[in-house]
C-alpha positions in Angstrom: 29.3 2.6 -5.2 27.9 -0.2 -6.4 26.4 -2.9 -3.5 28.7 -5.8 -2.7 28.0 -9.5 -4.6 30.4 -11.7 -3.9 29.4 -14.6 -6.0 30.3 -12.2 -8.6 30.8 -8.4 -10.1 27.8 -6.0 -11.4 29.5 -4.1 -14.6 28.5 -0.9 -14.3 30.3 2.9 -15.9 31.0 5.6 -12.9 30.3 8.8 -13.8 32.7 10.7 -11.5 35.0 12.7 -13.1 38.7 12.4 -12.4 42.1 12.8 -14.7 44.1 10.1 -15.2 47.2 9.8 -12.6 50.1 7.5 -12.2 50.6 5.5 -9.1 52.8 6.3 -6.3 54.1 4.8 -3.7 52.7 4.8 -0.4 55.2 6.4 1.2 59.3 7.0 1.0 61.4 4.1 1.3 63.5 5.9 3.2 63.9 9.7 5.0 66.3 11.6 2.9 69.1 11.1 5.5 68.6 7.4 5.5 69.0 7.4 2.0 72.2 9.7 2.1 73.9 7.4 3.7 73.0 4.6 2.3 74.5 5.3 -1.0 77.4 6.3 0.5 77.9 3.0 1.7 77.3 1.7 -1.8 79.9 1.2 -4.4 79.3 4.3 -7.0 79.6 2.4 -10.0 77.2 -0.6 -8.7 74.5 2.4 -7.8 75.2 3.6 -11.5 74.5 -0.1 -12.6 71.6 -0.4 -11.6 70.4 3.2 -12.3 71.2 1.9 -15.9 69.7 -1.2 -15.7 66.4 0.2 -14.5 66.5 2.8 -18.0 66.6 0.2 -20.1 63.6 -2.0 -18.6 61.5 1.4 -18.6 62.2 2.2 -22.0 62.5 -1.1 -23.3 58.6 -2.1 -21.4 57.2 1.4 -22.5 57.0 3.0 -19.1 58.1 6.3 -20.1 55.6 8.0 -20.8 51.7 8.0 -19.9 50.5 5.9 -22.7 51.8 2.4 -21.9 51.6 -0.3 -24.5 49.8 2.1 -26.5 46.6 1.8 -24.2 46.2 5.9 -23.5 46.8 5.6 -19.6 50.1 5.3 -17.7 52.2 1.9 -16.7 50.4 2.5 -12.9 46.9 2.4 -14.3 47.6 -0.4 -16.4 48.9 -2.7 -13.6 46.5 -2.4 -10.8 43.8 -3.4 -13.6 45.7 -6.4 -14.2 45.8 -6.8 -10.3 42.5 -6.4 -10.2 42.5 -9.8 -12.1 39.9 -11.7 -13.3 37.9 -12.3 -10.1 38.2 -9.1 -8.5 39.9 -7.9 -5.4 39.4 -6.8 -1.8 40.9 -2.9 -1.5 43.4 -3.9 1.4 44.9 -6.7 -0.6 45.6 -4.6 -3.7 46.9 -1.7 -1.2 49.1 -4.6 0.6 50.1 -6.1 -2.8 51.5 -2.5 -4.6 52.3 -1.3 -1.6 49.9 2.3 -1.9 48.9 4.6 -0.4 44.9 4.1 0.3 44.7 7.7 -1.4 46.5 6.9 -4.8 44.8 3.9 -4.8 41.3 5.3 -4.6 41.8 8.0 -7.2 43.3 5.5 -9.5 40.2 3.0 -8.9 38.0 6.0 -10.0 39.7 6.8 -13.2 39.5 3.0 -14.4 35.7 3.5 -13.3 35.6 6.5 -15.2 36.9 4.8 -18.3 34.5 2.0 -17.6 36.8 -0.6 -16.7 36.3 -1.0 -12.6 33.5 -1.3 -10.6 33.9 -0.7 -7.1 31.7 -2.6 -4.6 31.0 -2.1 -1.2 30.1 -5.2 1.6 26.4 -4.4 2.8 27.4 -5.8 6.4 30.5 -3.8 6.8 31.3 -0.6 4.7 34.7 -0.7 5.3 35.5 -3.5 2.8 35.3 -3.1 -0.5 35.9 -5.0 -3.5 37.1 -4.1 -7.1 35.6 -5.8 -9.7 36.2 -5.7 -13.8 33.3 -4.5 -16.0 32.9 -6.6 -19.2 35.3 -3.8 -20.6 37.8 -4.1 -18.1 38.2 -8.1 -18.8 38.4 -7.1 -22.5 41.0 -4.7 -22.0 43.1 -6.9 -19.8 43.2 -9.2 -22.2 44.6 -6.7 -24.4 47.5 -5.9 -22.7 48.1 -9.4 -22.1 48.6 -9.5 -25.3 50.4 -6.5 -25.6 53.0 -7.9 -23.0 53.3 -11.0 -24.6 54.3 -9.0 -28.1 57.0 -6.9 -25.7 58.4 -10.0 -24.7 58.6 -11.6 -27.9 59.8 -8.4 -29.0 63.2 -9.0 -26.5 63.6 -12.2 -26.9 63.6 -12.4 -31.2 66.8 -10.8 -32.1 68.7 -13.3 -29.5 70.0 -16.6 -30.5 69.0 -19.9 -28.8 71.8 -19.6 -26.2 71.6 -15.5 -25.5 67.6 -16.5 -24.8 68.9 -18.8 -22.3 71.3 -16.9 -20.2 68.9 -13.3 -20.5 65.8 -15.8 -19.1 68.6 -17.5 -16.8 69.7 -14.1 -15.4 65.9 -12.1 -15.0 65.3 -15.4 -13.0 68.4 -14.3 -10.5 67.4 -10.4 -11.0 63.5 -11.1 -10.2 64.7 -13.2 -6.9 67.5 -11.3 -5.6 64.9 -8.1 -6.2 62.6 -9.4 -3.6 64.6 -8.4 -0.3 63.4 -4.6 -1.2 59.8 -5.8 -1.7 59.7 -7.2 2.1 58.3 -5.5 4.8 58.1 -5.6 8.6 55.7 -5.1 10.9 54.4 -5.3 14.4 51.6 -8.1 14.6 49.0 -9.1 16.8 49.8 -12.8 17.8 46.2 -13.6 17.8 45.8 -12.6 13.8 45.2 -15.1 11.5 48.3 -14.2 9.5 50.6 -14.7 13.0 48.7 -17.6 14.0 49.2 -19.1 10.3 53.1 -18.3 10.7 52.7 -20.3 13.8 51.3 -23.5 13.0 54.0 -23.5 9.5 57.1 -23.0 12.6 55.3 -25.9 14.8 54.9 -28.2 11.6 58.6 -27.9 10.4 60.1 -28.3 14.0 57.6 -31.8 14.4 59.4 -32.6 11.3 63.3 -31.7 12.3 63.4 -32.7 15.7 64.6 -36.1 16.2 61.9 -36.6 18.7 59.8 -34.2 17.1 58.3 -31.2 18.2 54.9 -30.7 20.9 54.4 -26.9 21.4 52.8 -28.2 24.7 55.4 -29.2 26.2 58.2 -26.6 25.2 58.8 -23.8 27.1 55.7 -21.2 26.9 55.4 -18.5 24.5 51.6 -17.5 24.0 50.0 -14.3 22.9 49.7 -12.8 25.8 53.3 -13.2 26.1 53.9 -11.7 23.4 52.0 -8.5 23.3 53.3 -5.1 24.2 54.5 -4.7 27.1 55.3 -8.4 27.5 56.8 -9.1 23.9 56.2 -8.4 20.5 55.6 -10.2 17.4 57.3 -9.0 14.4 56.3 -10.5 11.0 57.8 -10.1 7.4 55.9 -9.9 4.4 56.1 -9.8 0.5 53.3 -8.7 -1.7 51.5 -8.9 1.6 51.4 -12.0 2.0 53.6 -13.4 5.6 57.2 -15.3 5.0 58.0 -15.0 8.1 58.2 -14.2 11.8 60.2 -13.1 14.9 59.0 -12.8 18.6 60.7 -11.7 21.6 60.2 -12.2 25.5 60.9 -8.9 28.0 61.5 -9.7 31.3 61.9 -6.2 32.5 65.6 -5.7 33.7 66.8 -9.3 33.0 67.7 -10.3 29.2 65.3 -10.7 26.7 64.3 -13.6 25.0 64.0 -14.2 21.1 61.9 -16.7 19.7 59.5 -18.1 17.3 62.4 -17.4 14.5 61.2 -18.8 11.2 61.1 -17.8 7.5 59.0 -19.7 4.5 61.5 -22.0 1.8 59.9 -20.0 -0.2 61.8 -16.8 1.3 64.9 -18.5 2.4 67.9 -17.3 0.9 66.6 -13.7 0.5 68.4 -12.2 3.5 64.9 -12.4 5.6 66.1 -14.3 8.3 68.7 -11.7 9.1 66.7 -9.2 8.5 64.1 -10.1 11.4 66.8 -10.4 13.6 67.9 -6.8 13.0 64.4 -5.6 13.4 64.0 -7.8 16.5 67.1 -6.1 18.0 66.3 -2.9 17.0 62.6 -3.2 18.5 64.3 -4.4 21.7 66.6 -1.7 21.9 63.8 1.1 21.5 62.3 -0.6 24.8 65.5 -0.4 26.7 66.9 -3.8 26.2 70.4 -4.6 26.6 71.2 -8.2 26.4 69.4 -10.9 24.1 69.2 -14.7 24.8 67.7 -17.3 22.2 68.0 -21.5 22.6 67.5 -23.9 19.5 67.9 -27.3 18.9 70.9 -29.0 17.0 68.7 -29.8 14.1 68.3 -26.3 12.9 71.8 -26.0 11.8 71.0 -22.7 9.5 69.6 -21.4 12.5 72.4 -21.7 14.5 74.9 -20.2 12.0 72.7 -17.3 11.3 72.7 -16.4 15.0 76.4 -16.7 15.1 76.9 -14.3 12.6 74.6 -11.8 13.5 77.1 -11.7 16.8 75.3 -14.4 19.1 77.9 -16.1 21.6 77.2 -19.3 22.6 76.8 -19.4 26.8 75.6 -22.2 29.3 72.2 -23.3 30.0 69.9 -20.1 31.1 66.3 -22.5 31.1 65.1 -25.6 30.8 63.7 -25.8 27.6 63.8 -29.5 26.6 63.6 -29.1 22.9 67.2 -26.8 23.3 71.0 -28.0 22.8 72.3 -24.7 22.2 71.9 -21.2 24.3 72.9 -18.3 22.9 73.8 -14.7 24.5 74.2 -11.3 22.6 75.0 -7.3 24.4 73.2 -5.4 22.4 75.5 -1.9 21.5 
C-alpha cells in the first residue's frame, strides 16, 4: 500500500491481480424466518409492486448486467468509485456509507487499483486506517460516468412532456425519502463517542430552544455516561449512510422500572418513522435485559413527543421524580 498523505493522494497502478466482482451487502437484512413473515404481513400485490418497480430502475439505469453505462465493470464497481469522490475517503466511512462488508469492500478496492483507478493509502501512525484515494485515471473516469448518468437521465426525462417531467421528478422525490427508513440502522453506542456526544449537544440545543424557560442539562435530572453504559443503561443511536439522526437512552434500576430518555431524532429524519423505531429497539433492548415496565417524563412543549409515546402504548400516570423540566409522566408494561 501506498504511505498515507493527507494533504492529498499519490496516483499510483497496483499490480495485484484480482477479477472484477460486484458488491454485496454486508450481511442479510434479515434471517430467512424474519423475512418469511414479513411478507406475509405484506399485501401481495404491494410486494409485487415494488418487485416491478425495482425491474424497471435496473434495466432502465443499466444495472443488469456487469458492464454498467458501458464502462466494462459492474454497477457495484462503478459506485464506490464515485464514493470514493474527488478527495478521497477513509475505509470505515465508505464501509458505513454502502453498508459492506470490510471483505467485499477490500476486494473491490483492489480491482479499481488493478485497473488503475484507486490508490489505497495507509496512516503511518496507525495502520488500521486507511484511505482511498483516485489516481489521475480514476478522476477521469468519474467524470465519465457523470456524464454517462447525466445522458441516462436525460434519456428518461425526454420523451415526457413538461407536466409528466413534473409529477415523475415530484414522485422520485417521495420514492427517494420514503426509501430511507430501510437505509437506517441501529446500534449500541458508547455515550462518550463523538457521534453520541454530538447527538447530545443537537437534543440539549433544541430543548434550550422549546422550553419556555429553556433548557440547562445541569439542572435536569441526571443522565451521564456512566449512567448509561451496560449494566446501568444503554445508548442506542440510529444512523443513515452512517452518519447519526438520532438517539435513544435508557435508565435500569434493577427490579424497579426503567427509565427512557435522551429521545431525539434530526429534522432532517423526522417523518421517516425513526422516532418510533428507536422506541421499538429501546423496548426490545430492555426486554432482552429482563425489563418489565418503562417510564419516560417530557415537557409540554414537545407535543410530537408526547403523541408518539402515546401511540407506541405509553399511559399517562402521576408524578414518579422530580424532574423540573417534566409536565408529563408516562408508564408502559412491557408484553
Amino acid at each position: 500500500m501506498a504511505e498515507y498523505r493527507k494533504d492529498r493522494c499519490r496516483h499510483r497502478q497496483s499490480a495485484e491481480d484480482m477479477s472484477k466482482e460486484r458488491i454485496v451487502p454486508s450481511r442479510s437484512r434479515l434471517t430467512k424466518l424474519q423475512s418469511l413473515t414479513k411478507v406475509r404481513d405484506m399485501n401481495a400485490s404491494d410486494i409485487r409492486q415494488v418487485r416491478s418497480f425495482n425491474r424497471i430502475v435496473a434495466e432502465g439505469i443499466g444495472a443488469i448486467d456487469d458492464h454498467f453505462l458501458g464502462r466494462g465493470r459492474p454497477m457495484g464497481e462503478s459506485r464506490l468509485l464515485w464514493e470514493v469522490g474527488i478527495d478521497g475517503a477513509d475505509l470505515r466511512t465508505l464501509r458505513a456509507r454502502l453498508d459492506l462488508d470490510s471483505g467485499y469492500l477490500s476486494r473491490t478496492l483492489v480491482s479499481l487499483e488493478r485497473q488503475g483507478l484507486v490508490v489505497v493509502q495507509t496512516h503511518p501512525d496507525d495502520r488500521r486506517v486507511r484511505r482511498a484515494c483516485l489516481t489521475k485515471a480514476g478522476l477521469n473516469e468519474r467524470a465519465e460516468l457523470e456524464r454517462l448518468s447525466d445522458a441516462v437521465a436525460t434519456r428518461v426525462l425526454e420523451p415526457l412532456s413538461d407536466e409528466q417531467r413534473r409529477r415523475l421528478i415530484t414522485a422520485m422525490s417521495e420514492v427517494e425519502r420514503l426509501l430511507q427508513p430501510s437505509l437506517v440502522r441501529f446500534a449500541i453506542e458508547d455515550p462518550n463517542s463523538d457521534n453520541a456526544r454530538w447527538c447530545f449537544e443537537q437534543y440539549f440545543a433544541e430543548l434550550d430552544k422549546r422550553f419556555e424557560s429553556g433548557f440547562d442539562p445541569s439542572i435536569s435530572l441526571s443522565a451521564d455516561a456512566r449512567e448509561l453504559t451496560a449494566p446501568e443503561g444503554a445508548l442506542i443511536v440510529a444512523r443513515l449512510h452512517g452518519n447519526p439522526i438520532g438517539c435513544v437512552a435508557l435508565k435500569f434500576h434493577k427490579k424497579s422500572p426503567a427509565e427512557l430518555k435522551r429521545m431525539w431524532v434530526s429534522p432532517s429524519a423526522r417523518g421517516l418513522g425513526v422516532g418510533r423505531r428507536l422506541i421499538d429497539e429501546a423496548e426490545k433492548h430492555a426486554r432482552q435485559t429482563g425489563v418489565r415496565v418503562i417510564r419516560l417524563e417530557t415537557n409540554r412543549a414537545l407535543r410530537e413527543a408526547i403523541a408518539l409515546y402515546r401511540r407506541s402504548g405509553y399511559v399517562e400516570v402521576d408524578a414518579f421524580n422530580t424532574e423540573p423540566y417534566a409536565h408529563h409522566w408516562f408508564e408502559k408494561k412491557l408484553p
